[in-house]
ZAMARGU-4260 file (C-alpha; in steps of 0.2 Angstrom, whole numbers, plus 5000, padded with zeros to 4 digits):
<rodrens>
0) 4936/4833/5094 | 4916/4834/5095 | 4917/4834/5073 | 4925/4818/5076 | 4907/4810/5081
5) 4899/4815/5067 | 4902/4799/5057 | 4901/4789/5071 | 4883/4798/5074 | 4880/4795/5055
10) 4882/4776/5057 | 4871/4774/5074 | 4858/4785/5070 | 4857/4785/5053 | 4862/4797/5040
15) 4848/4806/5036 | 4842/4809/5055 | 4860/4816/5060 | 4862/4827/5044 | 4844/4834/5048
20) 4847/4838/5065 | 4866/4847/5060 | 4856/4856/5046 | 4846/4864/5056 | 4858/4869/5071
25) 4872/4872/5060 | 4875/4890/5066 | 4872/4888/5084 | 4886/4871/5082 | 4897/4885/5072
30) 4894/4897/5088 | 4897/4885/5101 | 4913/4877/5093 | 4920/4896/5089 | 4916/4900/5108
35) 4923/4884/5114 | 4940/4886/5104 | 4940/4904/5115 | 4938/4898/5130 | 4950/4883/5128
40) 4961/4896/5120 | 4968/4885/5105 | 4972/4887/5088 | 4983/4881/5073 | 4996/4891/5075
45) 5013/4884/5070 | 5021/4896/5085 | 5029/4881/5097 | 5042/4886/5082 | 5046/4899/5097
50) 5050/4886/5110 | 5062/4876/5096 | 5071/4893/5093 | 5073/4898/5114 | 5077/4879/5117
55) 5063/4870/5118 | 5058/4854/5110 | 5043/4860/5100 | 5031/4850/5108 | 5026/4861/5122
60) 5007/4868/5123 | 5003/4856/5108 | 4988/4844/5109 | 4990/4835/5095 | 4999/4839/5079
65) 5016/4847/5076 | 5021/4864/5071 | 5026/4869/5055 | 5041/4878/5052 | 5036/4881/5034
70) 5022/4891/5038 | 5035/4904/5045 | 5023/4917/5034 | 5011/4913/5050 | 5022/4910/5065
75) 5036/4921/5062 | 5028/4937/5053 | 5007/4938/5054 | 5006/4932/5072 | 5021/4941/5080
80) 5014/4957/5072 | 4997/4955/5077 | 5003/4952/5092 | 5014/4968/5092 | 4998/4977/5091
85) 4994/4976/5108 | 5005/4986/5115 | 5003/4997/5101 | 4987/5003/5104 | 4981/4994/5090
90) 4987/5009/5079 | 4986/5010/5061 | 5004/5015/5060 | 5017/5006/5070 | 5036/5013/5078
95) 5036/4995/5088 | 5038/4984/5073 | 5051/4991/5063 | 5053/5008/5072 | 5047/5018/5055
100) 5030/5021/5056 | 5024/5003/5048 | 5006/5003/5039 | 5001/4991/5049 | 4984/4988/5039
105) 4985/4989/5022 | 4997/4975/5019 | 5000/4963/5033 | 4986/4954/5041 | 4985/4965/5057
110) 4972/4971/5068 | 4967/4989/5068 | 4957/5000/5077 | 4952/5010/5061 | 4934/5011/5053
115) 4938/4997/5038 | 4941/4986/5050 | 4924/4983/5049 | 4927/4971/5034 | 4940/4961/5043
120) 4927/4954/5056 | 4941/4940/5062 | 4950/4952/5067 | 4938/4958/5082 | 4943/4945/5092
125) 4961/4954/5094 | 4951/4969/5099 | 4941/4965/5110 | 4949/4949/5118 | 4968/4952/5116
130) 4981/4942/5108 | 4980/4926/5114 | 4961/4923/5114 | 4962/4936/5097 | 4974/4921/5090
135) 4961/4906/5093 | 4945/4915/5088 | 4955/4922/5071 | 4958/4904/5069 | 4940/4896/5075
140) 4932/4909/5067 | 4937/4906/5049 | 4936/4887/5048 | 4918/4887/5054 | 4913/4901/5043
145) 4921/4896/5029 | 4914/4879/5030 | 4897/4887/5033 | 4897/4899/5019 | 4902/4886/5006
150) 4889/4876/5016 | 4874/4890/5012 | 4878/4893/4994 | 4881/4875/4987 | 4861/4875/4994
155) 4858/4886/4984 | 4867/4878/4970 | 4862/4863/4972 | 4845/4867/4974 | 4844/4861/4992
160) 4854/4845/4990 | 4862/4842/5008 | 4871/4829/5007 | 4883/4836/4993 | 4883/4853/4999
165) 4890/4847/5014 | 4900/4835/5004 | 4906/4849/4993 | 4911/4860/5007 | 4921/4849/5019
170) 4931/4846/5001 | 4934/4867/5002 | 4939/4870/5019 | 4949/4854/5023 | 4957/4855/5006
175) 4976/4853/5007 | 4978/4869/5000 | 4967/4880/5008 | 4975/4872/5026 | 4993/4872/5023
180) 4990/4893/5016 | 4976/4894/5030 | 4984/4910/5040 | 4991/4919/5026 | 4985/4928/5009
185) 4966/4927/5016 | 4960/4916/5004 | 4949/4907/5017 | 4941/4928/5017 | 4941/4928/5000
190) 4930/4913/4997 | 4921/4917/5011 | 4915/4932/5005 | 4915/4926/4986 | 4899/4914/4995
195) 4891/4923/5005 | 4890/4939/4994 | 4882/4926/4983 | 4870/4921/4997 | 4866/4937/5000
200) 4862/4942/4981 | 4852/4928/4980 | 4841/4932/4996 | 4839/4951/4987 | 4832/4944/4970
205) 4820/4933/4978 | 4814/4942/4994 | 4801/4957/4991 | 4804/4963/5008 | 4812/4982/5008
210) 4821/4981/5025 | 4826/4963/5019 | 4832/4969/5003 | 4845/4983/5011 | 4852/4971/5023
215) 4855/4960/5007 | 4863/4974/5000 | 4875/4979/5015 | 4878/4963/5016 | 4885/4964/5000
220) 4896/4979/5001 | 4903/4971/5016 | 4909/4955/5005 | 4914/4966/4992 | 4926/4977/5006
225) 4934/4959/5015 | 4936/4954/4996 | 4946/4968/4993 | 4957/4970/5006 | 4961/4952/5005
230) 4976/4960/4994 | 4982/4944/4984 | 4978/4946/4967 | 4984/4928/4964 | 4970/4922/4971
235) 4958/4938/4968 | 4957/4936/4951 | 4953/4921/4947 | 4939/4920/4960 | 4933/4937/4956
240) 4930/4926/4935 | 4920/4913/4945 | 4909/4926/4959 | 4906/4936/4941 | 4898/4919/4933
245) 4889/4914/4946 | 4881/4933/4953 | 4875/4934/4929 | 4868/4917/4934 | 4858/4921/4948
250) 4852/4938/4938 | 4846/4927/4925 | 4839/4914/4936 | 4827/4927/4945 | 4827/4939/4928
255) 4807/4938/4927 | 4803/4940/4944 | 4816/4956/4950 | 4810/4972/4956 | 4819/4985/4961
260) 4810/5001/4968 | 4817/5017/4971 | 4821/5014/4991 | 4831/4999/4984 | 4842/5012/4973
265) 4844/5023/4987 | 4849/5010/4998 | 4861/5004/4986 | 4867/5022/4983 | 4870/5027/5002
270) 4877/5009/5006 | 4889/5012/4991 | 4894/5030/4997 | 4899/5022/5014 | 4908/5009/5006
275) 4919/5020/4996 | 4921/5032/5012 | 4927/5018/5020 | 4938/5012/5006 | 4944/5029/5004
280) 4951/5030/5021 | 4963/5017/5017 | 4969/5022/5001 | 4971/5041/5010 | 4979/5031/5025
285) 4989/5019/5017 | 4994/5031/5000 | 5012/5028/5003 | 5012/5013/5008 | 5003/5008/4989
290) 5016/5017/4981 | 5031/5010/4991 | 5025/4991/4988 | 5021/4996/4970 | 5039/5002/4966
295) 5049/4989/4977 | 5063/4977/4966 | 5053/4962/4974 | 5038/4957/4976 | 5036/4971/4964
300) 5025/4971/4949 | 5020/4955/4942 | 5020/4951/4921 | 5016/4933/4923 | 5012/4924/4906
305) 5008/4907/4914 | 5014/4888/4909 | 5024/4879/4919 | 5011/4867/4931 | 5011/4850/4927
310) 4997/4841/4918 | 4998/4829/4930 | 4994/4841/4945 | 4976/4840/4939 | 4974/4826/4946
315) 4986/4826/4961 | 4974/4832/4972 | 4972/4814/4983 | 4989/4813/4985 | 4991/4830/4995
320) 4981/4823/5009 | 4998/4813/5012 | 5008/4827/5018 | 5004/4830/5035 | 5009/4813/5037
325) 5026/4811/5028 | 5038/4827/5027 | 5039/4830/5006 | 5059/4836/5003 | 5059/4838/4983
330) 5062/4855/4974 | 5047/4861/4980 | 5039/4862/4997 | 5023/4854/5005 | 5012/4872/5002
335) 5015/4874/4986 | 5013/4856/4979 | 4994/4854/4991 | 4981/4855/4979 | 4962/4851/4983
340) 4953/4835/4981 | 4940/4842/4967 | 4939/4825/4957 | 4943/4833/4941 | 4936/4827/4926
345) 4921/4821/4935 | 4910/4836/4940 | 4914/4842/4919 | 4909/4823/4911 | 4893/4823/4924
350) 4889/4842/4920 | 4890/4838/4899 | 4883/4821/4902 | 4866/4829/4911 | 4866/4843/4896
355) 4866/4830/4885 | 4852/4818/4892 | 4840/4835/4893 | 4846/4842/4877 | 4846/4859/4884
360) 4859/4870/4887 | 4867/4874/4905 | 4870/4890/4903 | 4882/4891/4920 | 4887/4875/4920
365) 4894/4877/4900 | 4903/4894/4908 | 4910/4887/4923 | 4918/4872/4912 | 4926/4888/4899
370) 4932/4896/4912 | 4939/4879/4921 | 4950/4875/4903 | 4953/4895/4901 | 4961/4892/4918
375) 4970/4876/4913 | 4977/4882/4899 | 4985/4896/4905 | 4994/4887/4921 | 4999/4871/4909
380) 5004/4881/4893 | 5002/4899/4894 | 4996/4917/4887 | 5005/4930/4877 | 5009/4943/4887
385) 4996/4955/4879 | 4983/4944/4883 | 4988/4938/4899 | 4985/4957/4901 | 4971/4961/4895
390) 4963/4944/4905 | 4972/4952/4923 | 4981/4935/4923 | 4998/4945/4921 | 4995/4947/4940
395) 4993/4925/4943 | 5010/4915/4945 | 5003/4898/4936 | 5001/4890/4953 | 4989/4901/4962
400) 4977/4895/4948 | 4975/4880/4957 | 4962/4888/4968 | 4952/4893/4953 | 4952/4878/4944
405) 4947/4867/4959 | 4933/4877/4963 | 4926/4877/4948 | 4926/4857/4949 | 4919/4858/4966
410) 4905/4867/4961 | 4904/4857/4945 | 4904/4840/4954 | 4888/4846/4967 | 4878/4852/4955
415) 4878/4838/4944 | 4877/4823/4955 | 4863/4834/4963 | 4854/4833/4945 | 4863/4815/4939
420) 4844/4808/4940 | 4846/4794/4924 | 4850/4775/4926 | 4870/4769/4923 | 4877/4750/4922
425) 4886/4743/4935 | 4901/4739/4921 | 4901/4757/4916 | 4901/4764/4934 | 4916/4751/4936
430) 4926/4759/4924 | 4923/4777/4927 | 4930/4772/4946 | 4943/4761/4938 | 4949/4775/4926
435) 4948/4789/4939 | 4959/4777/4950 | 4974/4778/4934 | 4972/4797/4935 | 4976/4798/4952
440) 4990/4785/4950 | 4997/4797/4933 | 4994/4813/4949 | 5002/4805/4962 | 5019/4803/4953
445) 5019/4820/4942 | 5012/4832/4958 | 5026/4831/4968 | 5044/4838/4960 | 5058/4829/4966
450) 5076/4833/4964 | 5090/4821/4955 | 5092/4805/4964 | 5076/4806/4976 | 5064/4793/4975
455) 5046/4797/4974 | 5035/4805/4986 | 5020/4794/4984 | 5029/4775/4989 | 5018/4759/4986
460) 5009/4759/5002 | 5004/4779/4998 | 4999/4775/4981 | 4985/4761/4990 | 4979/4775/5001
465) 4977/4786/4987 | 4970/4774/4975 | 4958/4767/4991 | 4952/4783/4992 | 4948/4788/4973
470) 4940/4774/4972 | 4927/4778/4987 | 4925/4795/4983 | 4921/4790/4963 | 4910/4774/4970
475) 4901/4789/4980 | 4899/4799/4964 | 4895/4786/4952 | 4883/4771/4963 | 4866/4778/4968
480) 4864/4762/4982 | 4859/4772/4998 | 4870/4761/5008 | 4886/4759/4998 | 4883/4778/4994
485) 4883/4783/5013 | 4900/4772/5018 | 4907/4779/5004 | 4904/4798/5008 | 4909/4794/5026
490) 4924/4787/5024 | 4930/4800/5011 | 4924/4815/5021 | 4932/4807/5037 | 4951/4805/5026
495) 4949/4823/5021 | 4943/4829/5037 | 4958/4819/5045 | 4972/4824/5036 | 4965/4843/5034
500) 4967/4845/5055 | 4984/4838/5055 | 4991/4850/5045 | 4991/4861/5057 | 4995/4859/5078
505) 4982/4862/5088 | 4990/4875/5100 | 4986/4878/5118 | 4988/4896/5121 | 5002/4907/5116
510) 5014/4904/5128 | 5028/4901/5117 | 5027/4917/5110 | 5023/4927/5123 | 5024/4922/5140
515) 5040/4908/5142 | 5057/4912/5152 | 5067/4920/5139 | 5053/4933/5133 | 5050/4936/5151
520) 5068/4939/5155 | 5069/4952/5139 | 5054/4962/5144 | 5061/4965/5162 | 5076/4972/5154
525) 5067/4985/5143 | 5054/4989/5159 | 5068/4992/5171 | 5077/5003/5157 | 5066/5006/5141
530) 5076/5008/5124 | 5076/5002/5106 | 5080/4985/5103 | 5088/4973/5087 | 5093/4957/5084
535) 5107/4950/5072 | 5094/4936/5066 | 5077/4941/5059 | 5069/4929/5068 | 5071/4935/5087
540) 5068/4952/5082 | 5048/4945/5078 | 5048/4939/5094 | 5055/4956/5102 | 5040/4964/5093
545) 5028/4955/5097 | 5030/4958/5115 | 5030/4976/5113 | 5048/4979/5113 | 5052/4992/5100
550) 5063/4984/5087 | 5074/4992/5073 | 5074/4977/5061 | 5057/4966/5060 | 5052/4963/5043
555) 5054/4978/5031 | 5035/4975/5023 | 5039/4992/5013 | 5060/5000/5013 | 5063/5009/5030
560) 5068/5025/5019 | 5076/5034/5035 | 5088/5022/5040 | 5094/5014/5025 | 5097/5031/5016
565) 5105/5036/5032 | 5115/5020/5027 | 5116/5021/5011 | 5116/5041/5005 | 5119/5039/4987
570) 5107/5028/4983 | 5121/5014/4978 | 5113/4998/4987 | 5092/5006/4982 | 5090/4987/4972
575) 5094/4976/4988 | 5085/4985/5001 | 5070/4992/4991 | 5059/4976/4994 | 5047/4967/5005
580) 5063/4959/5016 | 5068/4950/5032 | 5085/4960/5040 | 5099/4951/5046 | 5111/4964/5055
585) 5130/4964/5056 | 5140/4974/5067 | 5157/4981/5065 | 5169/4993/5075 | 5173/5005/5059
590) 5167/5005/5042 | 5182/5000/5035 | 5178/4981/5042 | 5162/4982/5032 | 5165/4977/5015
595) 5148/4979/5012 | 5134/4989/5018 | 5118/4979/5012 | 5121/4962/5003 | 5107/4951/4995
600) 5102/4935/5009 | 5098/4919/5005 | 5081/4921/4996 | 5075/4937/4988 | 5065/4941/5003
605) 5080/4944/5015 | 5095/4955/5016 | 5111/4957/5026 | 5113/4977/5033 | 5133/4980/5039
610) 5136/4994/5052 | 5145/5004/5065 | 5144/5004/5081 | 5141/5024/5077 | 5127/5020/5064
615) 5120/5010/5077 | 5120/5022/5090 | 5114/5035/5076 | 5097/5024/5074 | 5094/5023/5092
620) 5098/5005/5093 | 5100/5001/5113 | 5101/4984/5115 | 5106/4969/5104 | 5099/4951/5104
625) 5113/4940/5098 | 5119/4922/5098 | 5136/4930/5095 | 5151/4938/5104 | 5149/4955/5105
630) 5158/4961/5117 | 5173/4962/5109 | 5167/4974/5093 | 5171/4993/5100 | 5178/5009/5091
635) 5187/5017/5108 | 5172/5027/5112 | 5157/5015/5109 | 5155/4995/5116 | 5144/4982/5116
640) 5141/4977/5135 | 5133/4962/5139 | 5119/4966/5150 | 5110/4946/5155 | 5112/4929/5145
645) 5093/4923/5143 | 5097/4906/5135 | 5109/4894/5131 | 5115/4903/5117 | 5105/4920/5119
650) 5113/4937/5126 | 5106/4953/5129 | 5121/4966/5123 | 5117/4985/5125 | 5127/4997/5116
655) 5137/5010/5126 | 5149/5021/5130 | 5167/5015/5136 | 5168/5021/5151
</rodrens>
């Protein structure tokens, strides 16, 4: 709530006094607001989900804000498993989710006690606090060092312009997109480390100092290591085109004045032999893991040729800070229509209007805008499929351009209002405002797809929100008045600011994960009499592991090979159940009651697994977590006995021998 003062502070004390004094505390404010997020133990978890699913009303533990059910990537697979972790040990290979040995590194955002842990550094706070402090300083932690990173480099960038670097880097870490796919697909790491590798080559091509420069350096290899265990070449890719830009441009910026000496290379060398090392132990580690996830029917292997995203979405970006605030139930959902407010076309016009007023090439700015409409072009029409190859972008579904494309304008809106230095009319800076104002009127009907018969997303009153705030934020741009200039950025930054923390809850603790009546009741089963545990439902068996009760069925990240050829011996079902895949279970008596063994769920990321009572007991399955009648389900010599209902509609069943 303390962030909320800032543009009360700016309007008492004046702008320029309060921005000094946050600039030159900025990291001890980042320290203090990740340790009080600790101490209160909150974060923007969406798992109240939990106390909705054990009978709750979803509102328990919340301060403000409401959980997502959406972001069930976060609540219902990431967190349960991190979670998990705990009672494992924090082992790289796990028997308590899944009950197969699951690399609990390599693909899933879980902490490990394993020397590359060292380049996921949000994850320490599982280590060395536990799960539940782990969750708030995994959440604290990001957003204040996201914010800070883009912070330190749009410095740079600008050339020490304040005002927009701060500007610029509330726009990245409140973006709509970055906070409704906050908790998975580490994109807040991969920018992250995209800046402050960027910081940190700068700093090595300008300092002359040798234990300077090999910091710098390690620096970098640790960027390079959180970069690429991010894993999400979607959004790799296209960030790895912009860090390449930018690091060339920095080399030519400082091309005169670099130096290195021979302690340099042999810093760069060792730093680099650790880094592989470390890398290595991943790849030797997680080897089957690779190969599994490379060969599996779905996610599988990408050949994406691009098209498809609406021209409109270019200028949709507004209109996303409206979805925390009114549910959006087209053919689509809220995370993939966000997008970020990057005022697209104005950082390209102001970056071509200042090469044009100095007649002199900007040979990163010129770059930045190709790569922009490279971008563009291949989301809103498309590649052939040889190029979209040879560019990586077979690996980018259209959409995940988005980050790319909005970063680039970012970057290209800083720098040239940082340089816009020549005199406008008041008529023309009208119609720039005015005209920016249509755009976001054409982006707030096209960015949101609705299905046959729906009205739109964006009604009349949303459209003046949206057309309110385009028109500060391009006044802010446009109009040099020192006054008007500072009511403008305040308001805008305070919108964003808004409608980025209510996209997701602030969460008290973890209680409704780990620590409410029915969890309790489940783990005083299993201590009295330890055994392995399933659920029907997908969904219960995440909350079983993530409070250390060994569970058959979680979420199959790679094909549990064992059980499912054990199932399956001829290999007749391999296309359903070789995938990334939530397991719904079905029990039968005999196998002449299953029709099916493994059938295709709802979505291609979920599967339905039919078995016996005698399969069961052949996997080791003890108890069963069900909303259904069980008891009645027995083969003469095996039975489902119920041992405890834990809720309303919960029962605890443990498989067993008639007696």
């Amino acid at each position: 709530m303390g962030l909320l003062m800032i543009p009360t502070a700016w309007i008492v004390l004046g702008f320029s006094k309060v921005n000094a004094w946050l600039h030159k505390y900025r990291y001890w404010i980042g320290m203090g607001l990740i340790i009080g997020a600790v101490v209160l133990n909150i974060s923007g978890s969406s798992q109240d989900m939990w106390n909705i699913y054990f009978g709750g009303d979803g509102s328990e533990n919340i301060v403000f804000g409401k959980p997502r059910s959406i972001r069930s990537d976060e609540w219902l697979v990431n967190t349960p498993l991190a979670f998990s972790q705990y009672y494992n040990d924090y082992g790289y290979f796990s028997d308590i989710a899944g009950n197969h040995g699951m690399d609990m590194f390599i693909v899933k955002d879980t902490p490990v006690w394993t020397f590359a842990e060292i380049f996921r550094p949000f994850h320490w706070g599982y280590l060395l606090l536990g799960s539940s402090r782990g969750l708030a300083f995994y959440w604290s932690a990001r957003t204040v060092v996201l914010f800070l990173a883009s912070y330190e480099f749009l410095l740079v960038f600008t050339k020490n312009n304040r005002i927009w670097s701060f500007f610029s880097s509330v726009l990245i870490t409140f973006a709509p997109l970055v906070q409704w796919w906050y908790a998975v697909n580490s994109l807040p790491e991969m920018i992250i480390s995209m800046f402050v590798s960027l910081c940190a080559l700068q700093r090595f091509l300008k300092t002359q100092v040798a234990n300077k420069r090999l910091l710098w350096v390690a620096v970098i290899y640790w960027c390079a290591g959180m970069f690429v265990l991010s894993l999400y070449p979607a959004w790799q890719i296209p960030i790895a085109y912009i860090l390449l830009i930018l690091a060339i441009s920095l080399v030519v910026q400082y091309w005169g004045r670099i130096a290195v000496t021979k302690r340099d290379l042999i810093g760069i060398v060792a730093f680099g032999m650790v880094f592989l090392a470390l890398m290595g132990s991943v790849f030797v580690l997680s080897e089957q893991t690779i190969v599994d996830s490379m060969n599996t029917v779905y996610p599988g292997t990408r050949k994406s040729v691009g098209g498809g995203v609406s021209w409109a979405s270019l200028f949709g970006g507004i209109a996303t800070l409206l979805l925390p605030f009114k549910d959006y139930s087209g053919t689509s959902n809220p995370s993939e229509v966000s997008l970020f407010v990057d005022l697209f076309p104005l950082g390209v016009l102001l970056t071509v209007a200042n090469m044009a007023k100095r007649k002199r090439w900007d040979l990163c700015g010129a770059t930045l805008i190709a790569l922009d409409f490279v971008f563009i072009i291949f989301s809103r029409v498309g590649f052939p499929l040889w190029l979209s190859q040879i560019t990586l972008f077979s690996q980018v579904t259209s959409g995940r351009l988005t980050v790319g494309i909005s970063i680039i304008n970012i970057l290209l809106l800083a720098r040239a209002v940082s340089q816009f230095d020549w005199h406008t009319s008041v008529p023309f800076n009208v119609a720039i405002v005015v005209g920016y104002c249509a755009l976001c009127v054409y982006g707030s009907k096209g960015s949101f797809p609705i299905a046959a018969g729906q009205s739109d997303y964006v009604t009349l009153k949303g459209m003046i929100v949206v057309v309110v705030i385009a028109g500060l934020a391009t006044v802010a741009v446009m109009f040099k008045q020192q006054l008007l200039r500072t009511i403008c950025v305040v308001s805008v930054l305070s919108l964003i600011f808004v409608s980025g923390v209510f996209v997701n809850p602030v969460q008290l603790a973890s209680r409704a994960l780990n620590d409410n009546a029915v969890v309790n009741e489940l783990k005083d089963i299993n201590n009295e009499n330890p055994g392995l545990w399933a659920s029907d439902s997908f969904v219960y068996s995440q909350a079983l592991a993530a409070n250390g009760l060994a569970t058959m069925n979680t979420v199959n990240v790679t094909p549990d090979w064992n059980a499912w050829k054990y199932l399956d011996p001829e290999g007749q079902f391999e296309s359903i159940y070789n995938r990334y895949a939530f397991v719904n279970l079905q029990f039968v008596a005999t196998e002449a009651e299953a029709q099916k063994t493994f059938n295709l769920g709802d979505s291609p990321d979920q599967i339905e697994v039919t078995m016996t009572l005698e399969q069961a007991q052949h996997l080791g399955i003890k108890y069963v977590l069900s909303g259904e009648e069980l008891e009645d389900i027995t083969d003469g010599t095996r039975i489902f006995k119920q041992v405890k209902q834990v809720s309303a509609i919960l029962k605890v069943y443990e498989l067993t021998s008639v007696q």
